[in-house]
TORKOL-4160 file (C-alpha; in steps of 0.2 Angstrom, whole numbers, padded with zeros to 4 digits, m for minus):
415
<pt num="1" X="0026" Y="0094" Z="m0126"/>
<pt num="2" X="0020" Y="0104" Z="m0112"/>
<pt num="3" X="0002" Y="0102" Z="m0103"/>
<pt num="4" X="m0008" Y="0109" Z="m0086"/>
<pt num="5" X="m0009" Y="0093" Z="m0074"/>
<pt num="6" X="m0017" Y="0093" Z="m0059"/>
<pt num="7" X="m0011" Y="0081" Z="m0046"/>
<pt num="8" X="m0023" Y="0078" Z="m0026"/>
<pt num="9" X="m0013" Y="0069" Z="m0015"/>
<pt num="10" X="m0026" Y="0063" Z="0000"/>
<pt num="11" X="m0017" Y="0059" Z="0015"/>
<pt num="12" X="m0021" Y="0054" Z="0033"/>
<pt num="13" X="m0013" Y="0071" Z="0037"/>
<pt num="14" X="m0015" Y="0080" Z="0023"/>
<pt num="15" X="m0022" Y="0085" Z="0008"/>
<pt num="16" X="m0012" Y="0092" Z="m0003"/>
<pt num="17" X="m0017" Y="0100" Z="m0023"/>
<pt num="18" X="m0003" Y="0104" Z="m0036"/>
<pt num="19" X="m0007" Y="0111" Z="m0053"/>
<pt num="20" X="0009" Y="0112" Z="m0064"/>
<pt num="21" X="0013" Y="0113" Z="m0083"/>
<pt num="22" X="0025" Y="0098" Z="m0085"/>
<pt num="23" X="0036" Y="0094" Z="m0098"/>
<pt num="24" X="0037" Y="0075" Z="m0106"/>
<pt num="25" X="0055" Y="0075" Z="m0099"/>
<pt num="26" X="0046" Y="0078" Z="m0081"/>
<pt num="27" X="0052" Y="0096" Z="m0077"/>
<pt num="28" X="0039" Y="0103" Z="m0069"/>
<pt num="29" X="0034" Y="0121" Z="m0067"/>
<pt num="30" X="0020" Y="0124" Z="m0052"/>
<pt num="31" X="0006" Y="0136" Z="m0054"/>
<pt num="32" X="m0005" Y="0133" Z="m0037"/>
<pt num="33" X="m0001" Y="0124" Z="m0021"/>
<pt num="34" X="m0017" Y="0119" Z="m0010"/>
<pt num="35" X="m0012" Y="0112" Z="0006"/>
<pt num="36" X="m0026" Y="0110" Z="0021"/>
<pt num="37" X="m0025" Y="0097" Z="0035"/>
<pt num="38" X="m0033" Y="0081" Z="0031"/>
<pt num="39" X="m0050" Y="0077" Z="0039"/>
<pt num="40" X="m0061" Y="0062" Z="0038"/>
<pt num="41" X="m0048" Y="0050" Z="0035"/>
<pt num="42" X="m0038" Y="0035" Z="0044"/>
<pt num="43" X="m0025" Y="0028" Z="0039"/>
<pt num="44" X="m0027" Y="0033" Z="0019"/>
<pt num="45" X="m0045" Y="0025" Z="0022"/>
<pt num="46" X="m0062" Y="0037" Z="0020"/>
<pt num="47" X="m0069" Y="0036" Z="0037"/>
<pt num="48" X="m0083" Y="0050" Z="0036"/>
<pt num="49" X="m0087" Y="0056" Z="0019"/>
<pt num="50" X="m0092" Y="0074" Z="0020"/>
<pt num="51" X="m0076" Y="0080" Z="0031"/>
<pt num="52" X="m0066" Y="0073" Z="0019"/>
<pt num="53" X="m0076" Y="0080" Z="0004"/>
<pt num="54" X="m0073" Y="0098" Z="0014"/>
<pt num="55" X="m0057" Y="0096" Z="0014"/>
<pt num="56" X="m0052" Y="0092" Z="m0005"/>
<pt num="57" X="m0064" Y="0106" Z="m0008"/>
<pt num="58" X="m0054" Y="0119" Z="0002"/>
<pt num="59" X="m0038" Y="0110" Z="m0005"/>
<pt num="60" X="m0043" Y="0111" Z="m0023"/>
<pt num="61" X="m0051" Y="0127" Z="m0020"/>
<pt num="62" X="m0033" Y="0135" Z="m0013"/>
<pt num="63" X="m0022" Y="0129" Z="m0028"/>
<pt num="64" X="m0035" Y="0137" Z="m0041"/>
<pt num="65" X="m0035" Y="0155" Z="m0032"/>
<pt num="66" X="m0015" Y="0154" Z="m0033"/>
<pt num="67" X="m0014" Y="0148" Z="m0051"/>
<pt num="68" X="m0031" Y="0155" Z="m0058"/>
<pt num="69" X="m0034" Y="0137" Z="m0067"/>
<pt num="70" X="m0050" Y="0130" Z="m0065"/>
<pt num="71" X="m0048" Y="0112" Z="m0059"/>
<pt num="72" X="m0057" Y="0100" Z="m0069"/>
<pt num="73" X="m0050" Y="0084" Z="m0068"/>
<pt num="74" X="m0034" Y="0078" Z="m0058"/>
<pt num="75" X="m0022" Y="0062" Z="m0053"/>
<pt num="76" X="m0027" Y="0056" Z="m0036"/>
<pt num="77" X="m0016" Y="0046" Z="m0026"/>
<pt num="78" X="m0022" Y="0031" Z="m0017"/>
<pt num="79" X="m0016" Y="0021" Z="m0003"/>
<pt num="80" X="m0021" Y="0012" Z="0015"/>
<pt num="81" X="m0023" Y="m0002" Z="0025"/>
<pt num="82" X="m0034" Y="m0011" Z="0010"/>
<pt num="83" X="m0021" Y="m0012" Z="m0002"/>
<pt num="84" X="m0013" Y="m0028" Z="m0008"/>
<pt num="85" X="m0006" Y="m0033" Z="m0023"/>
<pt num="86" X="0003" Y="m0049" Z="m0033"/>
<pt num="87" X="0011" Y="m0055" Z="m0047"/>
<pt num="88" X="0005" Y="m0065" Z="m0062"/>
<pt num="89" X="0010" Y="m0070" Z="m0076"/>
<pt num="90" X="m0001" Y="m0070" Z="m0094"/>
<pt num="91" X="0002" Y="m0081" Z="m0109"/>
<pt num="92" X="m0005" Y="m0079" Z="m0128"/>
<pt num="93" X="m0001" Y="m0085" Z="m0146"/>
<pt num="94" X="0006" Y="m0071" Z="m0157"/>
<pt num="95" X="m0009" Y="m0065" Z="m0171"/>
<pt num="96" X="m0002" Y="m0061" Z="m0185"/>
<pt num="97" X="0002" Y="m0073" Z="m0199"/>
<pt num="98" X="0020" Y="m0067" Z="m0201"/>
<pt num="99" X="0025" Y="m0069" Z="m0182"/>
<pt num="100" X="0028" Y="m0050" Z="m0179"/>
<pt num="101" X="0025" Y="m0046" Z="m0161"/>
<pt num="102" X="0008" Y="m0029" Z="m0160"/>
<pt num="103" X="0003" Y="m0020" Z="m0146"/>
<pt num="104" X="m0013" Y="m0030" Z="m0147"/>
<pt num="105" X="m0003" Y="m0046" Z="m0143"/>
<pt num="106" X="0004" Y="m0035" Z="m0130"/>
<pt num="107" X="m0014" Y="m0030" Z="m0121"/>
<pt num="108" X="m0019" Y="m0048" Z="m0125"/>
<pt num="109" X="m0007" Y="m0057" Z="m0114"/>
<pt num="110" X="m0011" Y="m0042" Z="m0100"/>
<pt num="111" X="m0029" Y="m0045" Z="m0100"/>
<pt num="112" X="m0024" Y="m0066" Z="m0100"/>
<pt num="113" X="m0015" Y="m0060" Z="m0083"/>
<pt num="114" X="m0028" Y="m0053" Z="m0077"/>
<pt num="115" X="m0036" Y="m0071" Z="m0074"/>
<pt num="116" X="m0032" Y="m0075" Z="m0055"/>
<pt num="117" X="m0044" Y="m0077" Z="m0040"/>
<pt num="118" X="m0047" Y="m0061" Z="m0034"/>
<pt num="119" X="m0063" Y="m0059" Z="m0021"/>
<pt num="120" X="m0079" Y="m0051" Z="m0025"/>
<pt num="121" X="m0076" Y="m0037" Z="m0013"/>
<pt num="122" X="m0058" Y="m0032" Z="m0021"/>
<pt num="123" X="m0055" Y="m0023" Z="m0039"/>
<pt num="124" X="m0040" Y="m0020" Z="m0049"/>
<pt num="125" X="m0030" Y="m0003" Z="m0048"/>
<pt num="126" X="m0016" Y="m0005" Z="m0059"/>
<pt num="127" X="m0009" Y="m0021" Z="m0070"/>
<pt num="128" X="0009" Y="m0014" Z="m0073"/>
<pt num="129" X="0022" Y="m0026" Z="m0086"/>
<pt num="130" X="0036" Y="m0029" Z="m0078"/>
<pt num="131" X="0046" Y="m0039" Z="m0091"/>
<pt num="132" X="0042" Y="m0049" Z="m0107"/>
<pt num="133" X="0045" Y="m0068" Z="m0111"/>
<pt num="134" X="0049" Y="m0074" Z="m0133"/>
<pt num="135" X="0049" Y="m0092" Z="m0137"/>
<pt num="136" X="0056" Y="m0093" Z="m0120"/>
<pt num="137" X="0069" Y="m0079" Z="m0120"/>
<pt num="138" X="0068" Y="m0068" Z="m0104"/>
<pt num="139" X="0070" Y="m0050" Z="m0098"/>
<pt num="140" X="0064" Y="m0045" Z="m0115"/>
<pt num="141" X="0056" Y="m0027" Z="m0109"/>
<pt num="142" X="0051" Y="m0020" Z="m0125"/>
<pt num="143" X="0043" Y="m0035" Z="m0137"/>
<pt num="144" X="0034" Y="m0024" Z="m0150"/>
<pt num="145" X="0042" Y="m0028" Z="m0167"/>
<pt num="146" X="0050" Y="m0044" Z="m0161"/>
<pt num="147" X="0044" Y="m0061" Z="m0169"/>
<pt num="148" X="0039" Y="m0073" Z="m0161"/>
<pt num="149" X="0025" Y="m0088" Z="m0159"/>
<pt num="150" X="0022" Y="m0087" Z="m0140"/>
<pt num="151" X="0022" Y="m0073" Z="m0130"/>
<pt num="152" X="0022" Y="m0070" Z="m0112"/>
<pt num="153" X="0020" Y="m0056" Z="m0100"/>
<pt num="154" X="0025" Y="m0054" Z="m0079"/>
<pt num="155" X="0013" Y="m0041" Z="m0072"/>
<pt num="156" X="0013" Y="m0033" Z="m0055"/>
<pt num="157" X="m0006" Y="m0033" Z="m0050"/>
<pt num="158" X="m0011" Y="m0018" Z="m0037"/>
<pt num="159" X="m0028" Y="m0020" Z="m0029"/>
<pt num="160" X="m0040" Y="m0010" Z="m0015"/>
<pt num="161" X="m0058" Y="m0013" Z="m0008"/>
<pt num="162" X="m0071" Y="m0006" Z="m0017"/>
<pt num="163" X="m0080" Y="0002" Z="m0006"/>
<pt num="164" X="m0063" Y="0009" Z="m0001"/>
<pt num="165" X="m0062" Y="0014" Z="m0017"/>
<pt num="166" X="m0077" Y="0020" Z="m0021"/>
<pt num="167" X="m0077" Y="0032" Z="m0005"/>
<pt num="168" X="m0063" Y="0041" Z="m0012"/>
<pt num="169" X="m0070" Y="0046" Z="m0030"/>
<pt num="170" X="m0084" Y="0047" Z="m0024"/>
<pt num="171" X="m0076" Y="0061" Z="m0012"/>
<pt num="172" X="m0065" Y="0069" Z="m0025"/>
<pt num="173" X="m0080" Y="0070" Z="m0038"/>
<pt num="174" X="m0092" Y="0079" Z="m0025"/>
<pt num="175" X="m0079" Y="0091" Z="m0022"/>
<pt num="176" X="m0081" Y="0095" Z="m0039"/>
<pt num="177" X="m0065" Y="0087" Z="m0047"/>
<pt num="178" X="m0068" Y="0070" Z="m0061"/>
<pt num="179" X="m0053" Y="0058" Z="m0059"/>
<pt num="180" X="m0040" Y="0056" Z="m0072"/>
<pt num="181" X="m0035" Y="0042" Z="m0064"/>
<pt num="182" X="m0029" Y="0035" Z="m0049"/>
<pt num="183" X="m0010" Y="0031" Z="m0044"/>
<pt num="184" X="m0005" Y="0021" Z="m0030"/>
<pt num="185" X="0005" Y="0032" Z="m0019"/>
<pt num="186" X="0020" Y="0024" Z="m0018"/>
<pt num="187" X="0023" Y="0022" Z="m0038"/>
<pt num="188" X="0020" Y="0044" Z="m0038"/>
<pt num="189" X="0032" Y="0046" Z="m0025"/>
<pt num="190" X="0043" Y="0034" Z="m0037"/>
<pt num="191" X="0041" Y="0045" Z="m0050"/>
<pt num="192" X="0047" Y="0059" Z="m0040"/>
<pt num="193" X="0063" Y="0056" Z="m0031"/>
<pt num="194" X="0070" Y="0038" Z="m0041"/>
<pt num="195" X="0081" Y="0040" Z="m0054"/>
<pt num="196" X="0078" Y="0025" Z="m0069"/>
<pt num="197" X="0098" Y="0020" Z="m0063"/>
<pt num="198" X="0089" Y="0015" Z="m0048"/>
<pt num="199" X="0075" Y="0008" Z="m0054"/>
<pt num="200" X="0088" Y="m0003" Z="m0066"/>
<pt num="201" X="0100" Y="m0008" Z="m0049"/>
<pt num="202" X="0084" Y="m0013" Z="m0038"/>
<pt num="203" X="0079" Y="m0001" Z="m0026"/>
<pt num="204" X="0067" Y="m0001" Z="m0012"/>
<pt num="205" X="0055" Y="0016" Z="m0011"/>
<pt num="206" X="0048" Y="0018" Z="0008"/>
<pt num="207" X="0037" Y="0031" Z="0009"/>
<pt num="208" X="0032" Y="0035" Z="0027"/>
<pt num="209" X="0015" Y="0045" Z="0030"/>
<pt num="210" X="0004" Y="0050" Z="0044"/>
<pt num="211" X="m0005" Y="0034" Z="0046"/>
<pt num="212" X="0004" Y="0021" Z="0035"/>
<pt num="213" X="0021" Y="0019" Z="0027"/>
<pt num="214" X="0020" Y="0013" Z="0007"/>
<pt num="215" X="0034" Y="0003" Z="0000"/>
<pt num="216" X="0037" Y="m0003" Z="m0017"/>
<pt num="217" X="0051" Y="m0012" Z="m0024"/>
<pt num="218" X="0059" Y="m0009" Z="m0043"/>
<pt num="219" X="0070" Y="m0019" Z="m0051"/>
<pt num="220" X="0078" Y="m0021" Z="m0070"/>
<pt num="221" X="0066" Y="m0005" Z="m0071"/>
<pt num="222" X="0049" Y="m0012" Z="m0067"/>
<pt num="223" X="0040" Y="m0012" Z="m0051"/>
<pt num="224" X="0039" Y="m0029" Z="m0045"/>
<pt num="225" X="0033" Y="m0029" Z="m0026"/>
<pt num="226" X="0020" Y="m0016" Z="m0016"/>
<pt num="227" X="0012" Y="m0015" Z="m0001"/>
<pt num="228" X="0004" Y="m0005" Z="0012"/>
<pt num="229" X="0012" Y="m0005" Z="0032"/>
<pt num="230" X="m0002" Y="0001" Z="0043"/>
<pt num="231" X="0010" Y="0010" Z="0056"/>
<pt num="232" X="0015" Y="0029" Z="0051"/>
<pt num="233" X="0023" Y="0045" Z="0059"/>
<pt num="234" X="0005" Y="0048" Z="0070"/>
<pt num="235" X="0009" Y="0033" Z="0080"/>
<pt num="236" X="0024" Y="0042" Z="0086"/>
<pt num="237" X="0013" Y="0056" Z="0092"/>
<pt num="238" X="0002" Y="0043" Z="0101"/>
<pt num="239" X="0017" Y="0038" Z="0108"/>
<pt num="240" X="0022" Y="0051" Z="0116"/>
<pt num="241" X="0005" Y="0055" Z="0122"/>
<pt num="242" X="0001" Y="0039" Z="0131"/>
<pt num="243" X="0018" Y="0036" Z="0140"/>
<pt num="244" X="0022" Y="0057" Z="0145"/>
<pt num="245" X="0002" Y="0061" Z="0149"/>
<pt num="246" X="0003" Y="0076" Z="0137"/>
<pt num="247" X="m0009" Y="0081" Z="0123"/>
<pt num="248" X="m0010" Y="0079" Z="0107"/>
<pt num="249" X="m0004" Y="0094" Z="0100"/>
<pt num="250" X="0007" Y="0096" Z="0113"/>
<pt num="251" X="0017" Y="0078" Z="0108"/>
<pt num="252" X="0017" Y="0085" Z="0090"/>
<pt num="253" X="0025" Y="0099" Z="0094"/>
<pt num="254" X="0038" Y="0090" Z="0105"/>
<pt num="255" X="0041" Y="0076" Z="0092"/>
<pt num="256" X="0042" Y="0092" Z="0078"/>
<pt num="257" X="0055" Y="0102" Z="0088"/>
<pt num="258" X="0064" Y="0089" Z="0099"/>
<pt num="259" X="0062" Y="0072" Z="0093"/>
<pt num="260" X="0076" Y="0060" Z="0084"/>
<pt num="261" X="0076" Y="0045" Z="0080"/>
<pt num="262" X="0092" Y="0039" Z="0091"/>
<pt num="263" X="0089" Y="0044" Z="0107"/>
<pt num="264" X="0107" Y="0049" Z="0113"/>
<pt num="265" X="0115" Y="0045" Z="0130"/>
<pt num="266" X="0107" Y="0048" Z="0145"/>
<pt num="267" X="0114" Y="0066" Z="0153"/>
<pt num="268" X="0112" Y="0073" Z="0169"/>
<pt num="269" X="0112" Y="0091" Z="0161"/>
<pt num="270" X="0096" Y="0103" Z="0166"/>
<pt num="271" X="0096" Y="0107" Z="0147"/>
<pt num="272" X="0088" Y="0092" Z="0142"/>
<pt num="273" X="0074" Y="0096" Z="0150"/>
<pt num="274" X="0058" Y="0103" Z="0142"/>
<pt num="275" X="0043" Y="0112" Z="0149"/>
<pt num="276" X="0028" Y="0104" Z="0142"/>
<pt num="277" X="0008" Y="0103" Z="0147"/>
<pt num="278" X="0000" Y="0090" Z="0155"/>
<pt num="279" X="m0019" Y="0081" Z="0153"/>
<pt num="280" X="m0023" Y="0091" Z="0167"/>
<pt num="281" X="m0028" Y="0108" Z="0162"/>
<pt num="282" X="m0015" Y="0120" Z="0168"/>
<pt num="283" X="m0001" Y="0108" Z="0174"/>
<pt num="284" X="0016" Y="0108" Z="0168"/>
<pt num="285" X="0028" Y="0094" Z="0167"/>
<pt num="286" X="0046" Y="0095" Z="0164"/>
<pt num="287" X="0050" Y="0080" Z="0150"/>
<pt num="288" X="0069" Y="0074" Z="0147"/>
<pt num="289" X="0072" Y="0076" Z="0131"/>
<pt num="290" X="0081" Y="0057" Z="0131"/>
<pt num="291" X="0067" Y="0049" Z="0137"/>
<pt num="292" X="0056" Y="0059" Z="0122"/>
<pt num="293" X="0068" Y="0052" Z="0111"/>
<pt num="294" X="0070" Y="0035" Z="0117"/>
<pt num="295" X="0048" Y="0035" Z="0115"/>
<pt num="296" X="0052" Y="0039" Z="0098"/>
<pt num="297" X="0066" Y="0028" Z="0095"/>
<pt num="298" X="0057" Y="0013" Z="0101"/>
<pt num="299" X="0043" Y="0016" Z="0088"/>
<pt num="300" X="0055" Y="0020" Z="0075"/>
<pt num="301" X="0065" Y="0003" Z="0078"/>
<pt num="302" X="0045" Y="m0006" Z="0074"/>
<pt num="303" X="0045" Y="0002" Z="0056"/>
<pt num="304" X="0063" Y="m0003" Z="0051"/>
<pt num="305" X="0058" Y="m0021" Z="0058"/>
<pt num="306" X="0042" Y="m0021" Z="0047"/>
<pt num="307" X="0051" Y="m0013" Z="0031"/>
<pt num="308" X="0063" Y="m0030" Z="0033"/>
<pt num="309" X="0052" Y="m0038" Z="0036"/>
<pt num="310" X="0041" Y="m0033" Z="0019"/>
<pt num="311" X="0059" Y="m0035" Z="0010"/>
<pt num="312" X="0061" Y="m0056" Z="0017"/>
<pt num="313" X="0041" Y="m0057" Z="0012"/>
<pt num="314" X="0043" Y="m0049" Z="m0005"/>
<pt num="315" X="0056" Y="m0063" Z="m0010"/>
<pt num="316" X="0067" Y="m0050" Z="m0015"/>
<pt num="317" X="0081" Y="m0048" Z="m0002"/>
<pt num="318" X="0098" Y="m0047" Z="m0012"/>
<pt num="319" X="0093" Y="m0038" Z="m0025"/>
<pt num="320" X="0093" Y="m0019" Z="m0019"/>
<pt num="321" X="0109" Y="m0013" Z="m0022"/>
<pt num="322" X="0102" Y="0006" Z="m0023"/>
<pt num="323" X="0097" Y="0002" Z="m0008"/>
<pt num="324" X="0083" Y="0011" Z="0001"/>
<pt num="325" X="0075" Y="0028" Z="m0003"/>
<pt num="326" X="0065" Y="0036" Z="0011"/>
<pt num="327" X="0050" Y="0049" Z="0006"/>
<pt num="328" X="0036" Y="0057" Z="0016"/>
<pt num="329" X="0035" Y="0069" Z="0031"/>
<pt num="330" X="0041" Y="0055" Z="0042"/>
<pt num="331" X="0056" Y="0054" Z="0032"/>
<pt num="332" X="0059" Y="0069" Z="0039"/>
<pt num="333" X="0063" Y="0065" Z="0057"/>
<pt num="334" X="0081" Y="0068" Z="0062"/>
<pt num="335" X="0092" Y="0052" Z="0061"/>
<pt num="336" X="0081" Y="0042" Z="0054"/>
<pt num="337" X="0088" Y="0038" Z="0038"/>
<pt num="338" X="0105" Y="0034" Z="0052"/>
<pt num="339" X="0094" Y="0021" Z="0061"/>
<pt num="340" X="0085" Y="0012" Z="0044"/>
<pt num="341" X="0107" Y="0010" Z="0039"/>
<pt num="342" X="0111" Y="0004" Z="0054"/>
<pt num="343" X="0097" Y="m0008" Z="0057"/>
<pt num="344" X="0099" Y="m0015" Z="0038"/>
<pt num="345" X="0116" Y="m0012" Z="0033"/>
<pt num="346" X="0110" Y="m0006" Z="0016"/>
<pt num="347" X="0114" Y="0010" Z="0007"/>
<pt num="348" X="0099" Y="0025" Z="0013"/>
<pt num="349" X="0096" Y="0042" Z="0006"/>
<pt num="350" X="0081" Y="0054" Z="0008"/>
<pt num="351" X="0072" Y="0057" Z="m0009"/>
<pt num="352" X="0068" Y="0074" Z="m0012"/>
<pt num="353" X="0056" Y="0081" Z="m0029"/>
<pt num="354" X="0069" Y="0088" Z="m0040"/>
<pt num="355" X="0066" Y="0099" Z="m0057"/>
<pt num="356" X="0053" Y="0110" Z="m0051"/>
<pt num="357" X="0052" Y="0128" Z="m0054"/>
<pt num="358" X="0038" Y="0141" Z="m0048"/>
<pt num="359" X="0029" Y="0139" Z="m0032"/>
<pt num="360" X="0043" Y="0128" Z="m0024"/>
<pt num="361" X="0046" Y="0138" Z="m0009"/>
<pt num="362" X="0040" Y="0122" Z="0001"/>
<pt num="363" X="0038" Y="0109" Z="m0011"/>
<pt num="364" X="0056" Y="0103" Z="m0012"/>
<pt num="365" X="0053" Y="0090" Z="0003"/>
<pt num="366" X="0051" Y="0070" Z="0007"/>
<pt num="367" X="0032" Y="0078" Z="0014"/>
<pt num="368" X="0028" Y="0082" Z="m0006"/>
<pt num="369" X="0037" Y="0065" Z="m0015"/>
<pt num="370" X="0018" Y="0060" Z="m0019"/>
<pt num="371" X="0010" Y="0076" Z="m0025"/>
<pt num="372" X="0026" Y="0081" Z="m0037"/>
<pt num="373" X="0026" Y="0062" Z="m0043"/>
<pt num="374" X="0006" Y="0063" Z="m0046"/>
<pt num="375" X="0012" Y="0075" Z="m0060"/>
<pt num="376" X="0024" Y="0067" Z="m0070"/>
<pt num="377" X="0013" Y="0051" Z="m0069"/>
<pt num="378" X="0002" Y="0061" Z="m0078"/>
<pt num="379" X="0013" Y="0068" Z="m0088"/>
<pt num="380" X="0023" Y="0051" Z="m0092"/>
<pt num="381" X="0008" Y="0038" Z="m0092"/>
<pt num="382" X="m0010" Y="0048" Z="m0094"/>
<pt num="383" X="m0004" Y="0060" Z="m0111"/>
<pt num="384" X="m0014" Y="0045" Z="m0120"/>
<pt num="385" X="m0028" Y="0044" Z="m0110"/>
<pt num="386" X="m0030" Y="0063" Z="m0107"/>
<pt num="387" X="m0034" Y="0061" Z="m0128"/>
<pt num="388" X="m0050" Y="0055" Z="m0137"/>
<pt num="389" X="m0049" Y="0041" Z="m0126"/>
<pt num="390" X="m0050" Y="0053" Z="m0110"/>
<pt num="391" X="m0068" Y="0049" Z="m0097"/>
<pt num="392" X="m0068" Y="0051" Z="m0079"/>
<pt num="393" X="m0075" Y="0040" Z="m0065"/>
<pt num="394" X="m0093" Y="0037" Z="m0063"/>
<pt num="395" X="m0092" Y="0030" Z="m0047"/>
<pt num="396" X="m0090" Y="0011" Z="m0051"/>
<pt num="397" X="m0092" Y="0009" Z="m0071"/>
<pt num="398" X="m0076" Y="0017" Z="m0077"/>
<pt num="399" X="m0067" Y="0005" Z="m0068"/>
<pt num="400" X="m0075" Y="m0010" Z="m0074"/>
<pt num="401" X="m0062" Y="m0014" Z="m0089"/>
<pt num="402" X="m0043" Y="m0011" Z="m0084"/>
<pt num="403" X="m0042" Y="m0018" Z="m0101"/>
<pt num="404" X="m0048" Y="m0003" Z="m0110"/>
<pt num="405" X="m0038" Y="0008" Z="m0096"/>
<pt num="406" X="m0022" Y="m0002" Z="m0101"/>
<pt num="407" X="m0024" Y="0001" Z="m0120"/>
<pt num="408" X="m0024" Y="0019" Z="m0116"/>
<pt num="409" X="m0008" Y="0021" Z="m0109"/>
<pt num="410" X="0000" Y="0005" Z="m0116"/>
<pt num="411" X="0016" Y="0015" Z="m0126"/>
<pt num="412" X="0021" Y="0024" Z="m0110"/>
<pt num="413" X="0019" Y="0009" Z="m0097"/>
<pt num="414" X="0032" Y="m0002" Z="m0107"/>
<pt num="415" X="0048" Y="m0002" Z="m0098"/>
C-alpha cells in the first residue's frame, strides 16, 4: 500500500517539510522538500509564536510549490529541554470467558499503565509497549491469541509541558497545517537510519541538533529509555565566539569549513592559520586552526560525557552491543564519530536515511534522519489513525485520551 505523507521537522535550526508517497515496507519516494532557517525557537522550545508560525508557513509553503500537493495535515516532530519520560508497568485480568488474550486486554493493561503520578503541568506524548508478561512468562512481544488469566504490559511513557506543547500545535495549525500526530524526534530519526537487527541487539540512537541532543535507547526491539540533553551543535558556535571575539556567522562559518572534533597536534606551520573577522567592525584576526579545534574538541568531549552519562542513568549500560548510532547535522562534524569511540569504547556509525528516491539530492544526511523518519512513522504507525478514526488537534482536546489515540494504532505499535 502506498500513500502521500507529510512529515514537519521543527528544529532549533531548522525547519524542514517532506511530502513523500511511502510504501508500507518504508521505501520512500519524495515529492517536495521545504527547508527554511528556524526562527522563534530555543532549544526545540516555542519562544516567540508568530516567528515560528512564519517559518513553518514558508516551510510548508516551499515543499507544496515543488510537489504541487496541498498540505493538509502532517507528522510533527517534537523535542527540547521539557521532555522526560519513564517506564511503567500495567496489570489486568484477561476478559474473555475462554482465557484468549484480544487487543481490548491489550489497550486495557496500557491505559492501567498509564496510572502514575504525573504533575498537573505535564501530559502524555506517547505510551509505547515495550514487552508483554503471561501467567508470569516474560519477553512475550506479541500476546494477542495467547491464553492466559493475567496479563501484563512494560510501557515506555514519553511526556512534554503543555503549554510547550500547546505552543507548537498551536504554531503548526496557524500556519495552516492539522497535526496528524506528533512523534518525538529521536523515535523518527529511529525509524530512519536503525535497522530492527539493531533494534533487537540494543542500540543507542543520539541524535545531535542545534540546541539539543535526543537519545533513545532500543532493546529486544522496543524503545525502553529517552530523553532530551539541552547542549547541541549551536553551543559550539558560541564557543568559538566567546573565546576568539568573532561573530556569529563568522564562528559558523569557521566551525563549518575548519572545525574537527580532535584537534590535531600543535604545528608551527603558517597554513594553519586562518583570516577571520573580529567584534570590531573592520578588523581581522589571524585564528590557528588547532586552537579553533581544540574550542571544539573541548565542547565535544561535554556531549560524549553527558551521552555516558544518560547510558549509566538509564540503567542500561551492558546492553548496547549495536552500539551507538549518531544522527543530526551535528553528526556531521569531522571526527566526531572517532572521538564518541574512543571516549566509550563502543562500536559508532553515522546513520544516514536510506530507501529514498526523488528529491534526494540532499536528503541522504545525518541533518534529515528526523524528517525522513516522520514519514515512515506515518506510514508504519498512523495508516490506522489516517482512517475513520483520523481528527486532528484542537489545541488541548485531541490529546486528552491517549487511550483512544493508542487503539488507533494499536496493530502497528506491537513489537
Amino acid at each position: 500500500m502506498q500513500r502521500t505523507i507529510v512529515g514537519i521537522d521543527i528544529g532549533t535550526t531548522k525547519v524542514c517539510t517532506l511530502v513523500a508517497q511511502v510504501q508500507d515496507g518504508g521505501k520512500a519516494n519524495i515529492l517536495g522538500v521545504g527547508l527554511t532557517p528556524s526562527k522563534g525557537l530555543d532549544k526545540g522550545v516555542v519562544v516567540n509564536i508568530d516567528d515560528a508560525i512564519n517559518a513553518i508557513a514558508t516551510s510548508v509553503e516551499k515543499a507544496e510549490r515543488l510537489s504541487g500537493y496541498r498540505i493538509g495535515t502532517a507528522f510533527v516532530g517534537v523535542a527540547g529541554r521539557h521532555i522526560s519520560s519513564l517506564n511503567s508497568r500495567g496489570v489486568v485480568a484477561v476478559s474473555r470467558l475462554d482465557h484468549e488474550i484480544t487487543r481490548n486486554d491489550i489497550a486495557r493493561a496500557v491505559e492501567s499503565a498509564q496510572a502514575v503520578a504525573i504533575p498537573t503541568q505535564r501530559e502524555i506524548i506517547h505510551v509505547i509497549p515495550r514487552a508483554y508478561v503471561v501467567d508470569g512468562n516474560e519477553g512475550i512481544r506479541d500476546p494477542i491469541g495467547m491464553s492466559g488469566f493475567r496479563l501484563e504490559v512494560e510501557t515506555h511513557i514519553v511526556t512534554g509541558e503543555i503549554m510547550a506543547i500547546q505552543n507548537l500545535i498551536k504554531s503548526v495549525q496557524r500556519a495552516g497545517v492539522e497535526i496528524d500526530d506528533l512523534v518525538l524526534q529521536p523515535l523518527a530519526s529511529g525509524e530512519a537510519v536503525l535497522t530492527p537487527e539493531d533494534k533487537d541487539r540494543g542500540v543507542m540512537l543520539v541524535d545531535i541538533g542545534g540546541g539539543t541532543t535526543d537519545v533513545a535507547i532500543f532493546i529486544q526491539g522496543g524503545v525502553w529509555h529517552t530523553s532530551v540533553i539541552p547542549v547541541g551543535g549551536n553551543h559550539f558556535t558560541n564557543d568559538i565566539v566567546y573565546v576568539l571575539h568573532t561573530p556569529h556567522h563568522t564562528a559558523e562559518y569557521l566551525k563549518l569549513r575548519y572545525g574537527c572534533a580532535i584537534a590535531d597536534d600543535p604545528s608551527d606551520d603558517e597554513s594553519n592559520l586562518i583570516d577571520a573577522e573580529t567584534l570590531t567592525a573592520g578588523e581581522n584576526q589571524k585564528i590557528d586552526r588547532q586552537v579553533l579545534n581544540e574550542i571544539i574538541q573541548a565542547r565535544a568531549e561535554q556531549i560524549v560525557e553527558m551521552i555516558y552519562n544518560e547510558i549509566r542513568r538509564s540503567g542500561y549500560e551492558g546492553l548496547l552491543p549495536a552500539g551507538i548510532v549518531l544522527t543530526g547535522g551535528s553528526a556531521q562534524l569531522p571526527r566526531f564519530d572517532e572521538l564518541v569511540r574512543e571516549m566509550l569504547g563502543m562500536p559508532v556509525r553515522i546513520g544516514l536515511p536510506t530507501e529514498l528516491t526523488g528529491l534526494t539530492d540532499s536528503l541522504e544526511s545525518p541533518s534529515y534522519a528526523t524528517g525522513v523518519g516522520l514519514l515512515r512513522w506515518g506510514a508504519r504507525h498512523g495508516l490506522a489513525m489516517l482512517g475513520a478514526s483520523h481528527h486532528s488537534y484542537p489545541e488541548r482536546n485531541g490529546w486528552s485520551s491517549v487511550y483512544e489515540r493508542f487503539k488507533g494504532w494499536l496493530r502497528e505499535f506491537l513489537p
